[in-house]
C-alpha positions as CSV (number, residue, x, y, z in Angstrom):
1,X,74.2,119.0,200.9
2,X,72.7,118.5,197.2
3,X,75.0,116.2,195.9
4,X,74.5,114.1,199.7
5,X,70.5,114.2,199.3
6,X,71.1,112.7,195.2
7,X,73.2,109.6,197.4
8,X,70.5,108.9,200.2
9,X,67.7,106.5,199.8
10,X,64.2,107.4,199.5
11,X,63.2,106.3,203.0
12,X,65.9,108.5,204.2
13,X,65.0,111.4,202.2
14,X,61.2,111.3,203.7
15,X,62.9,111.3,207.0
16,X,65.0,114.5,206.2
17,X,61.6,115.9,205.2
18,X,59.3,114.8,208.1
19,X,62.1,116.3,210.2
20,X,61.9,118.9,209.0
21,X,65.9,118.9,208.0
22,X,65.2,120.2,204.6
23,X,62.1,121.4,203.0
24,X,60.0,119.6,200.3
25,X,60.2,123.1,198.5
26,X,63.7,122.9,198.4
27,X,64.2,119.2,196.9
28,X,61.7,120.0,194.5
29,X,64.1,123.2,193.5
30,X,67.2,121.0,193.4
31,X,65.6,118.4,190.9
32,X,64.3,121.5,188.9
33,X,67.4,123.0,188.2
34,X,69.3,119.6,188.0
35,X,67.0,119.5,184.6
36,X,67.6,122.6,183.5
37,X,71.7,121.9,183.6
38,X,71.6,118.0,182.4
39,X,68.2,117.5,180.6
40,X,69.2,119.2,177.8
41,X,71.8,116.6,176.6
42,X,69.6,113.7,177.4
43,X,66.0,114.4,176.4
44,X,64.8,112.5,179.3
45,X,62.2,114.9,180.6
46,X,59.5,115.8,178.6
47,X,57.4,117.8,180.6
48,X,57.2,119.6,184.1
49,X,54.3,119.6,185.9
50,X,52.7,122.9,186.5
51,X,52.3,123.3,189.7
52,X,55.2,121.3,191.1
53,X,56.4,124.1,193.3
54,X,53.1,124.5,194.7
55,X,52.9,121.3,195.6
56,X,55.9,120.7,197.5
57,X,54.5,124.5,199.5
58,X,51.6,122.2,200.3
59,X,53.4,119.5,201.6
60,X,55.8,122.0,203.9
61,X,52.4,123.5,205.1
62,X,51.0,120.5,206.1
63,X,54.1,119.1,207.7
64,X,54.2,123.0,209.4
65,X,51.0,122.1,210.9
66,X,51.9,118.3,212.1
67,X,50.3,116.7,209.2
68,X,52.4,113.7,207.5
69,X,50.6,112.8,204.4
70,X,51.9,109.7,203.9
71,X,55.0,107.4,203.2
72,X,56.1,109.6,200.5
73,X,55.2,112.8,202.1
74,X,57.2,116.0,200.2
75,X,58.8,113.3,197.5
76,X,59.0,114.7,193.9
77,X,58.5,111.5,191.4
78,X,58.7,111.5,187.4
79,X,56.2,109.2,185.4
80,X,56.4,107.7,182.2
81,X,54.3,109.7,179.6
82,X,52.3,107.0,178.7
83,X,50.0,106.9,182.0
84,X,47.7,109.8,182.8
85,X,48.5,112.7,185.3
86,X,45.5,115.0,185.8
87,X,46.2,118.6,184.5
88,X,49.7,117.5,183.1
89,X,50.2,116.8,179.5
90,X,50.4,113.0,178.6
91,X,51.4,112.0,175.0
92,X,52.2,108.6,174.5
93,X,55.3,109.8,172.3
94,X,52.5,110.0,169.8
95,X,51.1,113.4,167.5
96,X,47.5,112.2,168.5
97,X,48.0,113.0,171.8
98,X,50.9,116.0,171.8
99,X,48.5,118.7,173.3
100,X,46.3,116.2,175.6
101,X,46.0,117.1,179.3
102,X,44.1,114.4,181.0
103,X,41.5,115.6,183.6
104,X,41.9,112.4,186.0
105,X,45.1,110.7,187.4
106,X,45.9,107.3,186.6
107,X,44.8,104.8,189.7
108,X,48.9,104.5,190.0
109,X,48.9,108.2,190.4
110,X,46.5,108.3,193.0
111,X,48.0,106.2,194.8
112,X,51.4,108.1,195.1
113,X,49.7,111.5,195.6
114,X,47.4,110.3,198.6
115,X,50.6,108.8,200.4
116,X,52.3,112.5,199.9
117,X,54.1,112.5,196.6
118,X,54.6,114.9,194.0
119,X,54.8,114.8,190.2
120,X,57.3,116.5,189.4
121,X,57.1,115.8,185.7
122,X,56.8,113.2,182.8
123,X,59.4,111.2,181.0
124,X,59.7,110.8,177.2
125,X,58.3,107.4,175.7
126,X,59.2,105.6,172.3
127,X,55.5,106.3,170.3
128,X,52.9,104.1,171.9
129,X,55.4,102.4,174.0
130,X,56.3,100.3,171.1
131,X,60.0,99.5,170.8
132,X,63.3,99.4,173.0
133,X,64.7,102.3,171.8
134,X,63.2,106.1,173.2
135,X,62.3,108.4,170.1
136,X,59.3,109.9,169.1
137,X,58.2,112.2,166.6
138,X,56.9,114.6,169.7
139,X,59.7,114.8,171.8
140,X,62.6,113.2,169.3
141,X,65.3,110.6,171.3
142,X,66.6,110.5,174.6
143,X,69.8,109.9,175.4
144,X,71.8,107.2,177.7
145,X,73.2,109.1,180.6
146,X,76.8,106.8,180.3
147,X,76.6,107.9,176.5
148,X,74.9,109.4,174.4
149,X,75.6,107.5,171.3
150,X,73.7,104.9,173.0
151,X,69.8,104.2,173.7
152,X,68.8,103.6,177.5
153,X,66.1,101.5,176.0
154,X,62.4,101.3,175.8
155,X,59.8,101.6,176.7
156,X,60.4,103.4,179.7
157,X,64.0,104.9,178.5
158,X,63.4,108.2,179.4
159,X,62.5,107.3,182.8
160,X,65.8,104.9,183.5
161,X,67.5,108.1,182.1
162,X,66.1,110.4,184.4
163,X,66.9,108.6,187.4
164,X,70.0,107.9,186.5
165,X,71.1,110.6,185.7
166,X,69.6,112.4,188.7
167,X,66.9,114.3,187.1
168,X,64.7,112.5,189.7
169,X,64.4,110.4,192.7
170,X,62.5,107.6,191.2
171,X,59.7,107.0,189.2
172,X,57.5,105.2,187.7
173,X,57.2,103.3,184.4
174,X,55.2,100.0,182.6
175,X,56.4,97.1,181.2
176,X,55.0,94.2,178.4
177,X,58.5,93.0,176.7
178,X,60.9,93.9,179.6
179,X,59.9,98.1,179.7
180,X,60.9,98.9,182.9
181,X,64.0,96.3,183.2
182,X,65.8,96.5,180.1
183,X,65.8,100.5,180.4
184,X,67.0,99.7,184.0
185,X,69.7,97.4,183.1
186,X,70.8,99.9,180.5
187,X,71.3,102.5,182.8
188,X,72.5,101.2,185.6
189,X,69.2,101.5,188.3
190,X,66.7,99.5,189.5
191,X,63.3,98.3,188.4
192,X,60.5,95.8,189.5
193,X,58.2,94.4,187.1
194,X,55.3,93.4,189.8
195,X,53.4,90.3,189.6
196,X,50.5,90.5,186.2
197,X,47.1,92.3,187.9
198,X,49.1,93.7,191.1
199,X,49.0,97.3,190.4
200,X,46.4,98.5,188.3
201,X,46.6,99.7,184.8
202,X,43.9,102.0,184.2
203,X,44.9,105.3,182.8
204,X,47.6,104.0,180.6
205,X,47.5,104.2,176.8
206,X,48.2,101.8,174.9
207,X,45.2,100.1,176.9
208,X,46.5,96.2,178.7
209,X,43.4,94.8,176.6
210,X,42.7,91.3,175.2
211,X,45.6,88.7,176.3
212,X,47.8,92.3,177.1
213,X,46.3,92.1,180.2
214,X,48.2,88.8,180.7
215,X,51.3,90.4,180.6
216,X,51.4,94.1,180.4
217,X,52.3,96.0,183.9
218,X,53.1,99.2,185.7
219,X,56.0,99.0,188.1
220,X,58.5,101.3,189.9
221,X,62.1,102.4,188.9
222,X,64.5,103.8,191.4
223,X,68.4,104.0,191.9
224,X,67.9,101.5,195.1
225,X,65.7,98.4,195.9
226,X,65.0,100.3,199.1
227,X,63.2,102.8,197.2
228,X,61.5,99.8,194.8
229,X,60.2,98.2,197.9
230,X,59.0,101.7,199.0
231,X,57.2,102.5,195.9
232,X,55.6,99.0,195.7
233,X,54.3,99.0,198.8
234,X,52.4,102.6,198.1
235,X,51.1,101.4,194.2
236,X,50.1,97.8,195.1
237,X,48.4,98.9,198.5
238,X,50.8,96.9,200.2
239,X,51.1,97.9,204.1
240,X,55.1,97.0,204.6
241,X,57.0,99.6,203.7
242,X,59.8,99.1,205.8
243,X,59.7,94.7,205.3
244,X,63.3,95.1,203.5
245,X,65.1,93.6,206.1
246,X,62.9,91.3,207.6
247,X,62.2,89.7,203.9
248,X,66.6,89.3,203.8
249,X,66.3,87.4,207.0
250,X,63.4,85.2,205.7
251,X,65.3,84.3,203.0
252,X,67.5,81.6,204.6
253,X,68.6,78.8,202.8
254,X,66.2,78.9,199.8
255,X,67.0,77.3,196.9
256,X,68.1,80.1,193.8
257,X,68.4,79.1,190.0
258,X,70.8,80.6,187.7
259,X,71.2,80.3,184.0
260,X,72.7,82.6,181.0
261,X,71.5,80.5,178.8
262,X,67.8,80.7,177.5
263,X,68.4,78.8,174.7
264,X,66.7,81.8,172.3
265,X,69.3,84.3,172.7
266,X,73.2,84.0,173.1
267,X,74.7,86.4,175.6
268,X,77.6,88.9,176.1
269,X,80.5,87.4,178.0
270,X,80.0,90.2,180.1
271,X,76.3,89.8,180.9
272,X,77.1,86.3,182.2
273,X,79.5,87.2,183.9
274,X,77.5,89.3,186.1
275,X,74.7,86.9,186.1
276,X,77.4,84.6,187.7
277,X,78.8,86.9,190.2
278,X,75.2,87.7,191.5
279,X,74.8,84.1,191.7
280,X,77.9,83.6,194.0
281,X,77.1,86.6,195.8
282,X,73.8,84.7,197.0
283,X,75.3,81.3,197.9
284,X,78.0,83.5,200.1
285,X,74.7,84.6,201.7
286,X,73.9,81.3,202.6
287,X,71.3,80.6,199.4
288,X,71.6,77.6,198.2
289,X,72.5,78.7,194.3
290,X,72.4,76.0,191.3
291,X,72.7,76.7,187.4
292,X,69.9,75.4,185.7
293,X,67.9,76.3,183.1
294,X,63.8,76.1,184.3
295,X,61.3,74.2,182.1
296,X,58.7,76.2,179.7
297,X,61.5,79.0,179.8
298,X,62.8,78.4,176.5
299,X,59.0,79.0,175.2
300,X,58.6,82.6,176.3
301,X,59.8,84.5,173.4
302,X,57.7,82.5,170.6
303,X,54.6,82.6,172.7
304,X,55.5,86.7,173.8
305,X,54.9,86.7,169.8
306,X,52.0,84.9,169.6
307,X,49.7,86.8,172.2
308,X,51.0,90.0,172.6
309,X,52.0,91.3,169.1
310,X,49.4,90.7,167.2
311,X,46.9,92.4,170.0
312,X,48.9,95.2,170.5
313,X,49.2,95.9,166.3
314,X,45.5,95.7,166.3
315,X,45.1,98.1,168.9
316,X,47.4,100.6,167.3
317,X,46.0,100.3,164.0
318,X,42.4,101.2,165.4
319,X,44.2,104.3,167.0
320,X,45.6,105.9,164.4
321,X,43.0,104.8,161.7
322,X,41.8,107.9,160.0
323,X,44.7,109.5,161.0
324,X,47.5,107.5,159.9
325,X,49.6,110.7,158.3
326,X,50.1,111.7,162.1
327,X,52.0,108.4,162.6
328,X,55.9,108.6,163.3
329,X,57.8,106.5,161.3
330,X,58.2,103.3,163.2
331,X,54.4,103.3,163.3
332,X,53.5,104.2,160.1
333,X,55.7,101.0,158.5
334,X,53.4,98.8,161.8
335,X,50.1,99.9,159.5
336,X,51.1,99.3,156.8
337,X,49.0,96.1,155.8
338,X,48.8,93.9,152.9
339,X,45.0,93.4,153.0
340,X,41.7,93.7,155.2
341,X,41.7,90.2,156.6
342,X,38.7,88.3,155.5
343,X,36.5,86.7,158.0
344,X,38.0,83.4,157.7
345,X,40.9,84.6,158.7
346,X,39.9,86.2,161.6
347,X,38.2,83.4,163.3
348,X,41.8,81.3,162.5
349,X,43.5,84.0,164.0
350,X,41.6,84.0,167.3
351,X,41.1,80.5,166.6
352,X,44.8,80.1,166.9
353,X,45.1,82.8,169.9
354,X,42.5,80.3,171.9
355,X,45.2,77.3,171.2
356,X,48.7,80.2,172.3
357,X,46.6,80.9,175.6
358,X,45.9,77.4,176.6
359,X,49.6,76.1,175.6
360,X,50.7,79.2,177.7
361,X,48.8,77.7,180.7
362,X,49.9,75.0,180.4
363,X,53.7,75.7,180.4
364,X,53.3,78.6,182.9
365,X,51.6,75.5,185.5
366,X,54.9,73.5,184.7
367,X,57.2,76.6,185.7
368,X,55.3,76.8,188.7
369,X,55.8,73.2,190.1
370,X,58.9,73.6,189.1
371,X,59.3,76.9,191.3
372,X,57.4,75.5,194.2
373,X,61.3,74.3,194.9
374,X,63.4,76.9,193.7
375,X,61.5,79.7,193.8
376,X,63.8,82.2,192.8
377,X,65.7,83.0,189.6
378,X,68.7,85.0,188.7
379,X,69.3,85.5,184.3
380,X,70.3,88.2,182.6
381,X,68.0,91.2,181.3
382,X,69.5,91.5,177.9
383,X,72.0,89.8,175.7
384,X,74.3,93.2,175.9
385,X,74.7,96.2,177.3
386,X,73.0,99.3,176.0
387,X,73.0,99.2,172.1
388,X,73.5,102.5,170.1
389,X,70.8,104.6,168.7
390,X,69.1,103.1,165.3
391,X,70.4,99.7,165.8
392,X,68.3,96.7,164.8
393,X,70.6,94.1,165.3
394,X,73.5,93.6,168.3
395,X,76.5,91.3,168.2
396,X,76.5,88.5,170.8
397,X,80.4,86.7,170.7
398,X,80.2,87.0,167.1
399,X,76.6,86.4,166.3
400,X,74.3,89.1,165.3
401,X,70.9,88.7,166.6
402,X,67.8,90.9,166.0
403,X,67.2,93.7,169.1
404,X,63.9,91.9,170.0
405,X,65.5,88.3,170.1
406,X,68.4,89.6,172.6
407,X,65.4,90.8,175.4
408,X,64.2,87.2,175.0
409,X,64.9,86.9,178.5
410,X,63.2,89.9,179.7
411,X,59.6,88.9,177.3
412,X,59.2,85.0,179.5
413,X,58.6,86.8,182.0
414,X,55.7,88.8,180.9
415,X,54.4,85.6,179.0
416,X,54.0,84.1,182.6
417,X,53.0,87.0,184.8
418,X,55.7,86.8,187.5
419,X,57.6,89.6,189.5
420,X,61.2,90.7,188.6
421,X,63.9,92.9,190.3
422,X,66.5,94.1,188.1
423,X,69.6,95.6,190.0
424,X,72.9,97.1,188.4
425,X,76.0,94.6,189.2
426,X,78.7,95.6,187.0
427,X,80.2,97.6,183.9
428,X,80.8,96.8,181.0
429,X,84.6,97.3,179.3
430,X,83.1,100.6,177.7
431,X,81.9,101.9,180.7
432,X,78.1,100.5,180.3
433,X,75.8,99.3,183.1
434,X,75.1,95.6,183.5
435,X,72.0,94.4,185.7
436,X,70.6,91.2,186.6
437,X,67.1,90.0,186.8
438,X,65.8,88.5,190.2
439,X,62.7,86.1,189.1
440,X,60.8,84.7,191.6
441,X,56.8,83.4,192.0
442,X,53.7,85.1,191.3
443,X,53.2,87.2,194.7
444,X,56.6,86.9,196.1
445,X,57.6,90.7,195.4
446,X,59.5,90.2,199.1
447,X,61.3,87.0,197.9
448,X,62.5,88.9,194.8
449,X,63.3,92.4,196.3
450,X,65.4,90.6,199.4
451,X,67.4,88.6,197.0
452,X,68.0,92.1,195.0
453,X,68.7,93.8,197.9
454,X,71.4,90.7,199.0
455,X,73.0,91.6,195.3
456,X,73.2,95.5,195.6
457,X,74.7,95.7,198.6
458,X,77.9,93.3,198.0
459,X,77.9,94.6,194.2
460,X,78.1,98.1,195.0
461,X,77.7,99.5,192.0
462,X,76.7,102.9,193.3
């Protein structure tokens, strides 16, 4: 019975509990004690909430009195430890934060708990969300579930881990650079980066502010689209839980671009061949599928640079100013800095900001006609498969390319604020998870999760 609730989707498992087949209580002990046998070798959970178990005795004594909560009534979700959970411990993967217990939930939090789930516990974080590999100097590293020589990525590794590994259902984690797909393509789940402004971001740290918020984004991770499109419709306040398969049927012929080819970052034979065999899966559905590379795309890793980076260094400099001792080492080389800029040069940085910001709009309005007739994309998530621990450069077909330059395909789409579905198609030689990303335009969520759905279900990779 507990391995065949860790196969079923998370619509089924609600109906299991609304049933009253099995308890909330009861999942909420299997996922506990799935932890205390696996979690060990991964490092994927970081905390448990307090007062899981009497939660999920809540839920059972609601339902015992004909009261449904909600959509996710008796569900135990994980959350990335970077976005606040009243009364649980929330770190950021940072020493400034190790003992602090927010007193408010996040708005995404909110959300989940009024339509009846339960937080079963956080997931560990690279410090202040920074790079695409999960270590801190709270918690230490987590661990890829398909080995653990290898990262399951960043920022939202230790989520992708969890669920992948079965430590939870699903979950939720945030993404500026590709933080909830590459982690997902690494470990073989899925993930949807919703459209920029969707689902708010209050009550994460680091803060979307400045030209962040033109990019940065919470979104959900499960092990099926059916749970994404689930979870999306509770965070975004979206009233269609159950549009999966009417959003397939819509898709009809609709015109689907493929490319494996950004022109930043060489790929893995492997990656393209699973971009290609999502492609062909598609057009066998009746899409009408061609390989070409969209305009402005090309653009997206230079201008990711340009307004995020500088923004987000800022940010964590006036964090940890004072207490700059307290900063793990990836951090403490970030603030390190060569001088106090002058105020010349700050007015030619934001001066230059102003210019990124307008050239961004002006490429991202280009994309958009283009989209207006082909309105979905399928590209890889990554130039590889997951990379092992410590490494700063992977090989692609013979050429080494830095770690950030290989997501390149994963950062355009932050730089334009559009939704993407990644979903596991494939392994690798060694073994590793491959996933595809499913781009379509701002607002189409249902475009993008039908089109993943389409994929998952002929790739069967679960």
């Amino acid at each position: 019975m507990i391995e065949d609730l860790f196969s079923k989707s998370l619509p089924e498992v609600v109906d299991l509990i609304t049933s009253r087949a099995i308890s909330s209580l009861d999942l909420v002990e299997t996922y506990l004690n799935r932890i205390e046998e696996v979690n060990p070798s991964l490092n994927a959970v970081v905390t448990i909430a307090p007062d899981v178990l009497e939660s999920a005795k809540l839920c059972d004594s609601e339902l015992a009195r004909g009261n449904i909560i909600g959509p996710l009534h008796g569900i135990p979700l994980t959350t990335k430890d970077t976005i606040a959970t009243r009364g649980i411990r929330t770190t950021s993967g940072s020493r400034l934060r190790a003992d602090d217990v927010p007193q408010n939930d996040a708005p995404v939090i909110a959300r989940l708990k009024a339509a009846g789930a339960i937080i079963l516990g956080k997931t560990n974080v690279p410090e202040m969300a920074i790079p695409y590999e999960t270590n801190n100097p709270v918690f230490g590293r987590t661990n890829n579930p398909y080995d653990l020589s290898r990262t399951p990525g960043g920022s939202s590794g230790g989520e992708a881990a969890a669920i992948a590994a079965r430590l939870s259902p699903a979950g939720i984690g945030s993404d500026l650079a590709g933080s909830v797909r590459v982690p997902a393509h690494f470990c073989g789940i899925a993930a949807l980066k919703p459209t920029t402004g969707l689902v708010p971001m209050e009550g994460h740290l680091p803060l979307a502010t400045g030209t962040l918020a033109l990019g940065a984004c919470i979104g959900p991770m499960a092990r099926r689209v059916a749970d994404l499109a689930l979870l999306f419709s509770v965070i975004a306040h979206k009233p269609e839980a159950k549009f999966l398969n009417e959003a397939v049927n819509e898709l009809g012929n609709k015109r689907v671009a493929w490319y494996a080819d950004d022109d930043v970052a060489p790929v893995a034979e492997e990656v393209a061949n699973a971009v290609r065999r999502a492609a062909n899966i598609l057009s066998k559905a009746g899409l009408n599928i061609i390989e070409e590379r969209p305009p402005s795309i090309s653009h997206g890793p230079r201008l990711w640079i340009e307004l995020f980076s500088g923004v987000a260094n800022e940010q964590i400099r006036s964090l940890y100013r004072g207490r700059e001792r307290e900063a793990g080492p990836l951090i403490s080389s970030l603030l390190q800095s060569p001088h106090q800029a002058t105020f010349e040069e700050k007015v030619n940085v934001a001066e230059s900001l102003a210019k990124t910001v307008l050239e961004r709009e002006r490429l991202r309005e280009e994309l958009l006609r283009w989209m207006s007739q082909t309105p979905l994309m399928v590209t890889p998530v990554s130039a590889t498969p997951a990379f092992a621990h410590g490494a700063a450069r992977v090989d692609c077909n013979g050429e080494s390319i830095s770690v950030f330059r290989s997501c390149s395909y994963s950062q355009t789409v932050n730089v334009f604020g559009l939704p993407a579905a990644v979903v596991p198609v494939a392994r690798s030689a060694d073994g590793l998870p491959i996933g595809v990303q499913v781009i379509g335009r701002p607002h189409n969520e249902r475009g993008v999760l039908a089109a993943a759905a389409i994929i998952e279900q002929s790739a069967g990779f679960w």
